[in-house]
C-alpha positions, 0 to 999 in steps of 0.5 A: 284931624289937622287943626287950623295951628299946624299951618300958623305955627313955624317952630317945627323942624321942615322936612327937607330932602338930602342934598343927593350931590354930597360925596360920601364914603363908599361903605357909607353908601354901601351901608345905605344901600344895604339899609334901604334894601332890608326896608324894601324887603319889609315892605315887599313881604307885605304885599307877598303875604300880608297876614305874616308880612308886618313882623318881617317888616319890624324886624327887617326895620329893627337890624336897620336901625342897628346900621352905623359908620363905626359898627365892627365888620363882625358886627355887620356880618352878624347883621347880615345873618341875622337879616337872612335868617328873618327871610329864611323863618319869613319864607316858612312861615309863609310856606306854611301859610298858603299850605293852610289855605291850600288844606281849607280849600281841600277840606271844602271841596272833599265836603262837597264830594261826601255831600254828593256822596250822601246824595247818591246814597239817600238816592239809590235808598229811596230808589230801592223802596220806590222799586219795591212800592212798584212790585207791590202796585203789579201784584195787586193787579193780579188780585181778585178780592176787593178788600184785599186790594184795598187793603194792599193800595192802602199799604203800599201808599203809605210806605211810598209817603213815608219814603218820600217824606224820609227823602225829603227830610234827609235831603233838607238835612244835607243841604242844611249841613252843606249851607253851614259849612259853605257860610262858614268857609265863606267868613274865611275868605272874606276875612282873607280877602279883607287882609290881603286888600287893606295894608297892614301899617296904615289900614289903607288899601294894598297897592294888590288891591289899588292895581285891581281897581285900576285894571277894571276901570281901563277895561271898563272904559270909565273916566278916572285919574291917579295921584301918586303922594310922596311924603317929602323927606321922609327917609330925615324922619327914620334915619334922625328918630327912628321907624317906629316914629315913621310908621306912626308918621306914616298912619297919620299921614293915612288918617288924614287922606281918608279924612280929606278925600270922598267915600268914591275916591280909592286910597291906597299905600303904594310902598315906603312913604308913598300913596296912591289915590283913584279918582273917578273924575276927569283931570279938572275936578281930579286938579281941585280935589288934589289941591284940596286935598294938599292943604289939608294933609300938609302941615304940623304932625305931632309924633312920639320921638325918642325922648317924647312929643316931637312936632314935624311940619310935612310937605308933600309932592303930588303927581297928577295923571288922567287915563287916556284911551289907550293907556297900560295901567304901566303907562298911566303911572309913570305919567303921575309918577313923572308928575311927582318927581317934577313937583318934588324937583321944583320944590328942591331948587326952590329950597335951594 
């Protein structure tokens, strides 16, 4: 919970963007490129697969933050393999992955077939006695004596009840078996569907998961709006103490959106230090929930830098858009994503 100090106290270094004019040194642009191509590549594997997706992303960030101007090229080299070696065991890992899931399915599906195999099998069994039962009901129209023909329907009813009582009890048996086995399976890809839908750094939903929601809502043809939230400056926070304090920024950042927005509204982490929120309310109330919620998320973090607590005061720029009729979710997010860039810009010359 942000309290009342983090926006009375003024001593906390103010997350401000890159002055984007200064000229560098081609290898140091080169070197950055690389560096935020490795984080793009952590952020990426998380969205391919989230459940082995976060410790290519730690690694990833780990030979990043190993990036400096004076490192020797064999170093850098060393670097490079060492990031393509992460990617080569990350695509194993993530082969093998869906392989498991593949086989789970197939398991199921062969559960299915011996059940309907155990199902004919008990069928034709009991077919067989019943057809037996029927013989003996044709022979007893050919008897004569009265005691024996009482005596053979007494017989013959008891064996079909016995069958039947029989095909009764093994059909309960296999369908019980099935029951398990399908609830069981069923736990499995709930659980499934739970990590895939949630992003695994900050608990927030998976940007997979956000572009569902917003798909039914456009086929639905319900009234909603997008916000897109940049954390601004944030690329200061990794590059001066690090990603570990980033990511815990990051979680944070999360933790307070879920606190500030309602239980109807849609969270999500659209990449890096991006957010993306779902209102299901037109423009109007959508304005004054963002506003709402930019006082509440803005203001002091206290993190753990490299030599203990460190407090950062964090703006943030918001991008507003309503779905209009018509609109391609593509079409709905540049709008918001326009919108945030404009707010970021104005709050650069502002500085300036």
């Amino acid at each position: 919970m942000i309290s009342l100090k983090r926006y009375l106290d003024s001593n906390s270094p103010e997350l401000v963007p890159e002055n984007e004019n200064v000229q560098q040194d081609p290898f140091i642009v080169a070197l950055n490129a690389y560096g935020s191509v490795l984080l793009e590549m952590g952020n990426c594997s998380l969205d391919a697969c989230p459940g082995i997706g976060d410790g290519l992303k730690q690694n990833l960030g780990q030979l990043k933050a190993e990036l400096s101007p004076g490192m020797s090229r064999q170093r850098l080299v060393a670097n490079g393999e060492q990031a393509a070696e992460q990617l080569r065991g990350w695509g194993r890992g993530t082969a093998r992955h869906y392989q498991v899931k593949a086989r789970e399915v197939k398991e199921m599906l062969l559960i299915m077939a011996r059940t309907a195999e155990s199902v004919g099998a008990r069928d034709q069994r009991c077919a067989g006695q019943m057809s037996a039962v029927t013989e003996r009901f044709q022979a007893i129209a050919s008897l004569e004596d009265l005691t024996e023909i009482r005596a053979s329907i007494s017989k013959s009813a008891a064996e079909l009840k016995t069958s039947i009582d029989r095909m009764t009890e093994e059909g309960k048996q296999v369908l019980e078996q099935l029951k398990r086995q399908v609830e069981d399976y069923q736990v499995k890809l709930e659980e499934a569907e739970k990590i895939a839908s949630r992003d695994a750094l900050t608990g927030a939903s998976s940007r997979v998961f956000v572009e569902g929601q917003i798909e039914k809502r456009i086929e639905s043809g319900a009234i909603f709006c997008v916000a897109i939230v940049d954390i601004d400056g944030f690329k200061r926070v990794n590059d001066a103490y690090g990603h570990l304090t980033g990511d815990e920024l990051l979680q944070q950042f999360a933790g307070e959106l879920r606190s500030a927005c309602r239980s109807t509204d849609v969270i999500g982490r659209w990449g890096g230090d991006e957010f993306i929120l779902l209102f299901d309310a037109a423009l109007e109330e959508a304005e004054a929930q963002t506003e709402r919620l930019r006082k509440w998320v803005c203001g002091n973090y206290t993190v753990t830098g490299k030599h203990g607590a460190l407090k950062l005061l964090v703006n943030a720029s918001i991008g507003l858009a309503a779905h209009a009729a018509g609109d391609a979710m593509k079409d709905l997010l540049a709008r918001a994503d326009a919108a945030m860039y404009q707010q970021k810009s104005a709050a650069h010359r502002k500085i300036a």
